[in-house]
C-alpha positions in Angstrom: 0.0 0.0 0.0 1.5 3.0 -1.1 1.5 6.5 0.3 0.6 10.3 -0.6 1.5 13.6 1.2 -1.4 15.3 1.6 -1.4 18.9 3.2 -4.5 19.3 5.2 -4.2 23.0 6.6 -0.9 23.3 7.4 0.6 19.6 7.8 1.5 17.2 5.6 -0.4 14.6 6.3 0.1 10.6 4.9 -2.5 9.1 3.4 -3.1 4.9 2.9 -5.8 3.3 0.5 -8.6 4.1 -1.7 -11.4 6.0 -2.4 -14.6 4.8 -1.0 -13.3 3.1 1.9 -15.7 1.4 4.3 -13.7 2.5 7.4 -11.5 5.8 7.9 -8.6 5.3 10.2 -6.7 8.4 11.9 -3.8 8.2 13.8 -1.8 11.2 15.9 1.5 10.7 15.0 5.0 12.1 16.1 8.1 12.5 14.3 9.6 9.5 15.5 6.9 7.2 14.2 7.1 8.3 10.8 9.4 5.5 9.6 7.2 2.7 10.9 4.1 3.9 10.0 4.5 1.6 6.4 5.4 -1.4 8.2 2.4 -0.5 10.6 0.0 0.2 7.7 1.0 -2.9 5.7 0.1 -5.3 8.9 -3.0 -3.3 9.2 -4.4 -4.2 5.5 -3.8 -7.4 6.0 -7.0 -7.6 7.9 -8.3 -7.3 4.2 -10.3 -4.8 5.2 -11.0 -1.9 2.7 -10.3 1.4 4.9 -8.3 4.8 4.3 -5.5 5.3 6.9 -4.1 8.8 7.4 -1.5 10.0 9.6 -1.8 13.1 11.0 1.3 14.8 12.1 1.7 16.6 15.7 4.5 19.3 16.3 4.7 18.9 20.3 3.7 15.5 21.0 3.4 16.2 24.7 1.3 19.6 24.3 -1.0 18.4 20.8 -2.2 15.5 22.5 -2.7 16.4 26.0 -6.2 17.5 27.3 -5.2 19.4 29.8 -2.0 20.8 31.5 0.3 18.7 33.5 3.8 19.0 35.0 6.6 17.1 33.8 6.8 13.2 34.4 10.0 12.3 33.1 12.3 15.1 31.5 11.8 18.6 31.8 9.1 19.0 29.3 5.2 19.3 31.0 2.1 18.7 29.1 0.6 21.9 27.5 -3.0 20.6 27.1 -4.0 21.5 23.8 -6.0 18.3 22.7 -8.8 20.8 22.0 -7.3 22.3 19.4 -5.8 18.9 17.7 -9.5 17.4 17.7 -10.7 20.3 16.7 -8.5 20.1 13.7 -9.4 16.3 12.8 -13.0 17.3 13.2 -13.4 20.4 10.9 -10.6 20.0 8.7 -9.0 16.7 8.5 -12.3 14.4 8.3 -14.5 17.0 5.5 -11.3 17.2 3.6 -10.4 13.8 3.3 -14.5 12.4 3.2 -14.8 14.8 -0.2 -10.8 13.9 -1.8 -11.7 10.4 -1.4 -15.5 9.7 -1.8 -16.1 8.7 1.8 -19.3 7.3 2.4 -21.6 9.6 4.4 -21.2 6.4 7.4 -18.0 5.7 6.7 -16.8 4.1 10.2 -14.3 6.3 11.7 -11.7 4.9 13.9 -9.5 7.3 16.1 -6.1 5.5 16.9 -2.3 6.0 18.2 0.1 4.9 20.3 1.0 6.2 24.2 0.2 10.0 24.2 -2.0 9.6 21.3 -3.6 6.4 22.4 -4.8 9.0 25.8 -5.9 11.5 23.0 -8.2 8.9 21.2 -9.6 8.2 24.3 -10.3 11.2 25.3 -11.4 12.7 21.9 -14.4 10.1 22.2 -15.4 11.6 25.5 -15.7 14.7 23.2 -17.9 13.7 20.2 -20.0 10.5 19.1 -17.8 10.9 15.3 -15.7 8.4 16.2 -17.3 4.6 16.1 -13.9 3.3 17.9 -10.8 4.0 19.5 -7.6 1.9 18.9 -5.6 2.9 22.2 -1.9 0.5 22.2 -0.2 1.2 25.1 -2.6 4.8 25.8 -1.2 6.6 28.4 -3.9 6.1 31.1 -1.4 6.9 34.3 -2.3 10.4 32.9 -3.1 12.9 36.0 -7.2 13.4 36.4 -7.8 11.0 33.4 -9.7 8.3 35.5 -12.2 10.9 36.9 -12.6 12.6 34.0 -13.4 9.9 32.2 -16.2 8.8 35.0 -17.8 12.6 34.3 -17.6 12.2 30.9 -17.7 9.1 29.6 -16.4 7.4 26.0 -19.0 7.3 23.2 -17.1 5.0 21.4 -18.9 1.6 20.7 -15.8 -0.6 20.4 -12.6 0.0 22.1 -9.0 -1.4 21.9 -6.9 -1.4 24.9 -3.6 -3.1 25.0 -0.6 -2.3 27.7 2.8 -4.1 27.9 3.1 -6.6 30.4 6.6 -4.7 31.9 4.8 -0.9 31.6 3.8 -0.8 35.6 6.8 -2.3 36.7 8.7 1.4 36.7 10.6 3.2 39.4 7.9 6.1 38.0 5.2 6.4 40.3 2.9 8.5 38.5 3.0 5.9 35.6 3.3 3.4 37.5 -0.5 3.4 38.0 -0.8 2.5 34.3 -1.6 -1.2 34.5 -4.3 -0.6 37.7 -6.2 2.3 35.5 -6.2 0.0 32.5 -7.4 -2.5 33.9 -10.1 -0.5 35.8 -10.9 1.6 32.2 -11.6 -2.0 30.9 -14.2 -3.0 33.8 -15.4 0.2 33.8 -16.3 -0.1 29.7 -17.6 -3.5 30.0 -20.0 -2.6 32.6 -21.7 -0.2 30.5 -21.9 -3.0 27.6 -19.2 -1.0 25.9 -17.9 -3.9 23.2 -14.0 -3.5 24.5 -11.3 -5.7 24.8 -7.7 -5.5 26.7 -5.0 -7.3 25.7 -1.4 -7.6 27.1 2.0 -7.8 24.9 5.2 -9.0 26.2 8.1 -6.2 27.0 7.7 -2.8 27.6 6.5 0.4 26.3 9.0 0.8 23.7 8.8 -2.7 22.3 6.7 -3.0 18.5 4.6 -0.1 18.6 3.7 -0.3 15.3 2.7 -3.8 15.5 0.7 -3.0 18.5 -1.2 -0.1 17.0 -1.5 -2.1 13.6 -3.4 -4.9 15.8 -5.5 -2.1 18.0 -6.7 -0.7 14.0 -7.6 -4.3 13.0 -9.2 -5.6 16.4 -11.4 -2.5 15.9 -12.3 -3.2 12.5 -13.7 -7.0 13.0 -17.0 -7.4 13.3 -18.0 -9.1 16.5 -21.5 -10.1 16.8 
């Protein structure tokens, strides 16, 4: 599956497939995915699906995708809590534009995806809006400060929802994200209870181990029909 550079606004976004796809997949991405985001789109399609993928670069990973302002975890660099601004970006610009380049049907299935960060930001962009008929979250960062209460306030509209966390991510000196596998695992009751067609699935290694893989198995899980 070959790529195009599209500029949507003012980023050059990467586009995957062909017109008059039954589902449209969008995934927040960061500089240092770029490079794997073939070998991620290439295990994707071979669900045999028919979907349009797009990558949608971020310029400050840690401000883009956060939803609201947080000190620094590791590093120096805090969380400036723009999300707003990215989802409002996929939502008036991104999905019109590529809907009309590429003949979308008007319900096309729209899948919000991404790794870490942008696995949090999928998340919470379905709190936001009902546009999104699932969230592929691999590895989301749900150790996020407030993001557990928040997301009892406001909960995910999402009908079918990834999550996925390495088996090593809780074991860190870290404590803030050390809470990741308890809140994950608490997320997953939390979505089943409410008949929210999830799943939760744990990889060997930690965080930094096959991203792309995971993320290109969060797309397809999403994608499946399950009766």
């Amino acid at each position: 599956m070959t790529a195009q550079t599209m500029q949507i606004g003012n980023r050059p976004c990467r586009i995957y497939g062909e017109a008059h796809a039954e589902y449209l997949l969008l995934q927040m991405t960061g500089d240092h995915e770029l490079q794997s985001i073939d070998h991620e789109v290439a295990a994707i399609a071979q669900s045999g699906r028919n979907f349009l993928f797009a990558a949608i670069p971020v310029e400050n990973w840690n401000d883009a995708l956060s939803p609201w302002e947080a000190p620094a975890v590791w590093g120096k660099q805090g969380f400036g809590g723009k999300a707003g601004d990215t989802l409002r970006f996929l939502t008036e610009q991104v999905v019109p534009t590529l809907k009309q380049q590429f003949n979308l049907p008007e319900n096309v299935r729209i899948i919000l995806g991404g790794y870490s960060l942008a696995g949090l930001f999928a998340l919470w962009a379905s709190t936001q809006t009902a546009l999104f008929s699932g969230v592929a979250a691999a590895s989301p960062s749900v150790w996020f400060p407030g993001w557990m209460e928040f997301e009892q306030q406001h909960p995910i509209q999402a009908q079918r929802i990834y999550l996925s966390l390495g088996d090593k991510e809780e074991r860190t000196k870290n404590a803030v994200m050390a809470v990741v596998g308890d809140n994950i695992r608490a997320l997953h009751s939390r979505l089943a209870e409410r008949s929210t067609d999830c799943t939760l699935e744990w990889n060997s290694g930690g965080h930094f181990k096959d991203a792309d893989l995971r993320t290109a198995k969060a797309f397809q899980w999403v994608m499946e029909e399950h009766t």
